[in-house]
C-alpha positions in Angstrom: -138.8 9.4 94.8 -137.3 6.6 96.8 -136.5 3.1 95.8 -138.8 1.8 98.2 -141.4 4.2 96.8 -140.5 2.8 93.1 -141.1 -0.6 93.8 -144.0 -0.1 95.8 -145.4 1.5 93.0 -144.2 -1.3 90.2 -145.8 -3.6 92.7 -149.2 -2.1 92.1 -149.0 -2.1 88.5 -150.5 -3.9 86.0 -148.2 -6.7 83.7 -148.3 -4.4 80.6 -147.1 -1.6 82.2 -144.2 -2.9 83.8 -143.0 -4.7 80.2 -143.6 -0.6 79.2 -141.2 0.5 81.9 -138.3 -2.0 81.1 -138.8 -1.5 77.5 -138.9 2.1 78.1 -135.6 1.6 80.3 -134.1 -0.4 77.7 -134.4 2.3 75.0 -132.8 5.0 77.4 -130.3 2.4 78.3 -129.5 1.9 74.4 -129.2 6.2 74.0 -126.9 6.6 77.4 -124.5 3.4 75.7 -123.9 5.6 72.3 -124.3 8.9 74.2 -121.3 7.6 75.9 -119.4 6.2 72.9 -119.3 9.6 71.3 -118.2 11.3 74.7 -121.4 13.1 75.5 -122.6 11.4 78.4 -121.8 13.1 81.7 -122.8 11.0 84.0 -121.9 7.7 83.5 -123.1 6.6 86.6 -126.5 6.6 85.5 -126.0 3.6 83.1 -125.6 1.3 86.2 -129.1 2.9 87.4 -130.8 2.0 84.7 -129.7 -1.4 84.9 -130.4 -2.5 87.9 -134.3 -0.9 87.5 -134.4 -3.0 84.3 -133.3 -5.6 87.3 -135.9 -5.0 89.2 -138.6 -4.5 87.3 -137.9 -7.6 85.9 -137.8 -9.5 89.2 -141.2 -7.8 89.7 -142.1 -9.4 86.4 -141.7 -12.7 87.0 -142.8 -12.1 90.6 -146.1 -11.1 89.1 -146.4 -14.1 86.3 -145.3 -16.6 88.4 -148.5 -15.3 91.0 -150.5 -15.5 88.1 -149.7 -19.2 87.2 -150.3 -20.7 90.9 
């Protein structure tokens, strides 16, 4: 899938399940960081993804609220 297809698709979503997705994100995050401690993680790379979607679905977030507010 694209980025542009991600966010397209956060876009559509409802509140809830985008606070799912980052906390979903967050918990994978938290498993690559001590994956990596102990030496296990292969690609480290893919810490740096996760972050910036935690980045963006967050941006989306607030996107969303503050729509909801005016």
């Amino acid at each position: 899938m694209k980025k542009t297809e991600i966010l397209d698709k956060a876009r559509r979503s409802t509140l809830k399940e985008i606070s799912d997705k980052i906390t979903e994100n967050r918990k994978q995050l938290f498993t690559l960081n001590q994956e990596k401690i102990l030496g296990k993680l292969k690609n480290v790379a893919e810490i740096g993804q996760i972050k910036r979607n935690i980045a963006r679905l967050s941006t989306i977030l607030d996107e969303k609220v503050s729509e909801s507010v005016k």
